[in-house]
N, C-alpha and C positions, 0 to 999 in steps of 0.2 A: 504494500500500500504506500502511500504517495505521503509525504509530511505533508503534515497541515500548520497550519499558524494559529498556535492556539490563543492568542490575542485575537483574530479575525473571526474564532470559532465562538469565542464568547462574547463578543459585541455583536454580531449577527444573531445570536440567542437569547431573549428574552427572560427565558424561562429552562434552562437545563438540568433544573432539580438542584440533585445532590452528585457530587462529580470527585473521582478517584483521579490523580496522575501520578504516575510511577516510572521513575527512569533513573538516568547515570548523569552526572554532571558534564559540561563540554569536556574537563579535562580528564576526568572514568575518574576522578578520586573519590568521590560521593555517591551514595545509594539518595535518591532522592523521593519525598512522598510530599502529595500533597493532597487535601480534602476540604472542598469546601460546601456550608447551605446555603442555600433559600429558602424564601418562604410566599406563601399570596397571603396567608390568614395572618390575624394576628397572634396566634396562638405559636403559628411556624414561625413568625419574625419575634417574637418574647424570646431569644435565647442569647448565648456567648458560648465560649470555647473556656474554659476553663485546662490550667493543668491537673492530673492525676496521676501519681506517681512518676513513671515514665512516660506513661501515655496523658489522654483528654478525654472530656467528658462532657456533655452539654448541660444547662444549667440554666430555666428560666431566668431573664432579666430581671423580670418585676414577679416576683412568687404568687402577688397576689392577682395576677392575669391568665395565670397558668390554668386550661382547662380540662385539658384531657395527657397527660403526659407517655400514655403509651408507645408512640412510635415516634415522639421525639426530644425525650429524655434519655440518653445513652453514653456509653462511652465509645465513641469513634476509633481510638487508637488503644494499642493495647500493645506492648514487649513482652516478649516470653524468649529470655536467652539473646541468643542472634538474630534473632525474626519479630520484627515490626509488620503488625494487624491493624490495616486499615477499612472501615466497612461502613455502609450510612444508616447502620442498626444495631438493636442486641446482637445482632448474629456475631459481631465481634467476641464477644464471652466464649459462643459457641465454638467459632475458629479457634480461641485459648484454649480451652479446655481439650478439644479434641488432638490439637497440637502435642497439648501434654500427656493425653495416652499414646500417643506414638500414629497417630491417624496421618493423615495426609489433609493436603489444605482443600480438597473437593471430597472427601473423605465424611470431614467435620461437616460441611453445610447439606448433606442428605439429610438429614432431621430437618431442614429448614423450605420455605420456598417464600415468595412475590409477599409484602405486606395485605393485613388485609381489610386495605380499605378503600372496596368500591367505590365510584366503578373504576376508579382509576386502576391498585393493584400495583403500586411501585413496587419496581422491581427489587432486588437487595444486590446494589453492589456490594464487591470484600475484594480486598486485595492483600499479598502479605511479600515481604520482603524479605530475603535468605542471604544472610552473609555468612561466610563459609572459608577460611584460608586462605583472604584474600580476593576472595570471587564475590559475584554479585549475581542472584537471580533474583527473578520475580515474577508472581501471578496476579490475574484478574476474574475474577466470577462476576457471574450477572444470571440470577433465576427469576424469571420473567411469565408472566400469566400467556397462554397460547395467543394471541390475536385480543386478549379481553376474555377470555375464558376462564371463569376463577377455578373450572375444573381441572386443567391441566398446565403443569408447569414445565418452564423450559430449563434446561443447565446449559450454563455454556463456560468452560474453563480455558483461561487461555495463557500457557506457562510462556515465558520467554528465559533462555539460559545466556550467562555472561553477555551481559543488554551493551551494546557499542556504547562511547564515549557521544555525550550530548544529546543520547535518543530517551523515548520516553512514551509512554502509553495512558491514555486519556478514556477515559468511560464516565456516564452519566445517566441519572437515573428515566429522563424526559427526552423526548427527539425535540422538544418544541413546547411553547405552552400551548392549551389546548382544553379542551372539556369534552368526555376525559382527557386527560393527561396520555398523551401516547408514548406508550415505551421509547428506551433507546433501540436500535436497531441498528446489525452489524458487529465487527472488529472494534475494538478500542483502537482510537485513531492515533496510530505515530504522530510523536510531537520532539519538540525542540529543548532541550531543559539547559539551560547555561547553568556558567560558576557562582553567579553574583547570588546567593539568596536574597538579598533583603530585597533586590531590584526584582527577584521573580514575585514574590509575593506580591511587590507594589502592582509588576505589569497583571497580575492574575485578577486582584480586588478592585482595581478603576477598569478591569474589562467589565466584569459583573457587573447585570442590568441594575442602575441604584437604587430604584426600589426595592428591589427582590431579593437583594444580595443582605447575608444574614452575619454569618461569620466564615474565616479562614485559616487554613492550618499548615504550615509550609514546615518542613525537615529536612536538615543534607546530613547525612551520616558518614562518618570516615567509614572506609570501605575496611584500610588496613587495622582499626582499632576499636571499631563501634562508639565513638566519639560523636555528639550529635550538637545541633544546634536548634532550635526551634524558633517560629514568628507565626503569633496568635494573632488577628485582626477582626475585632469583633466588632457590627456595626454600632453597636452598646458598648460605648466603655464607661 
C-alpha cells in the first residue's frame, strides 16, 4: 500500500473515532504508539488522559456530567514487560491478562468482539508493541460487526515484523462520521512517523477536527533499552 499523509488523512476526517498508530521513528531508534478520542456527545467529550502506572486511563473531566461510563471509562495503555497494549477499550485488560498466560495477542481478544452499542457497533481496535533484543515488532486488530450485523463478527489481525525506519500503521475506529457510524474498512494505512515527538503530537492534535477532538496520547520508546517518553494533550486541562 501506498503512504499516506497522515496530517491530510485527519483534516479530511471529521469524525474518525478512536484511532491507533504504530510505527518506528525516521531514525528505527524508537518503537512509537500513539492513540487518540473523540467525541459528538457530551458524555464522549467529558474526558482527559490521565497517567496510570506505566500506562493511561480515561477519567471524566467534570464527574458530575458523567453518564453512563461503560464504554468510555478505560484504561487505553497498559505495559506488561516489553510489550506496550494499546486499545480504545476494556479489551486492553483482556490483551494483559491473556498476555500473561502465555496466549498470543489474537489469542487474548477471542472472548471479545464490536462494542455494543447500536446501531453503530464500534469496532475494538488493540494494538500491542514487542520489543525483543533489540528488535521491534508490532500488531493491529480490529473486530468489526459484518456490514451492521450485530450477529456476526469480523477478526482481522495484522502482524508487521522489524517495521523499517520512519514507517508506521494507522487504524481507526469510523471511515467517516455518519448515522450510523460506518466502520473502518481495509488495511491500517502506512504512515510517516518522524524523530521529533513533541512536533508529532503537535502535527496529530491541530489535525483533529476541533470540535470533536477529545484527548491524545503520543510515546517513543528506546528500542535498545525500553526507555520511554510520553505527551498527554487533553482538550480539558
Amino acid at each position: 500500500m501506498k503512504t499516506v499523509s497522515l496530517e491530510k488523512e485527519l483534516k479530511s476526517n471529521a469524525y474518525p473515532g478512536r484511532g491507533i498508530i504504530l510505527g518506528r521513528s525516521a531514525d528505527g531508534t524508537k518503537a512509537v504508539a500513539a492513540y487518540f478520542i473523540m467525541g459528538r456527545s457530551e458524555n464522549s467529550r467529558n474526558r482527559i488522559f490521565v497517567t496510570d502506572g506505566e500506562g493511561i486511563r480515561t477519567q471524566a473531566y467534570d464527574p458530575s456530567k458523567l453518564t453512563d461510563p461503560s464504554l468510555i471509562i478505560y484504561a487505553p495503555v497498559r505495559v506488561l514487560g516489553n510489550k506496550t497494549i494499546v486499545t480504545n477499550g476494556d479489551q486492553t485488560d483482556t490483551i494483559y491478562e491473556g498476555l500473561d498466560r502465555q496466549m498470543t495477542f489474537e489469542q487474548s481478544l477471542r472472548s471479545r468482539e464490536f462494542e455494543p452499542d447500536a446501531p453503530n457497533y464500534t469496532p475494538r481496535i488493540s494494538g500491542v508493541i514487542h520489543l525483543e533484543n533489540g528488535r521491534f515488532h508490532h500488531a493491529l486488530s480490529i473486530l468489526k460487526s459484518d456490514n451492521g450485523n450485530p450477529d456476526a463478527c469480523c477478526r482481522y489481525t495484522y502482524a508487521y515484523e522489524n517495521c523499517p525506519a520512519g514507517e508506521g500503521h494507522f487504524i481507526h475506529t469510523y471511515q467517516c462520521d455518519g448515522n450510523p457510524l460506518p466502520s473502518f474498512s481495509g488495511e491500517p494505512k502506512p504512515v510517516e512517523i518522524p524523530d521529533d515527538q513533541k512536533a508529532f503530537a503537535q502535527m496529530l492534535w491541530t489535525s483533529l477536527h476541533e470540535e470533536n477532538k477529545v484527548s491524545l496520547f503520543v510515546r517513543y520508546i528506546d528500542i535498545a533499552t525500553g526507555a520511554y517518553e510520553t505527551e498527554i494533550i487533553n482538550k480539558h486541562q
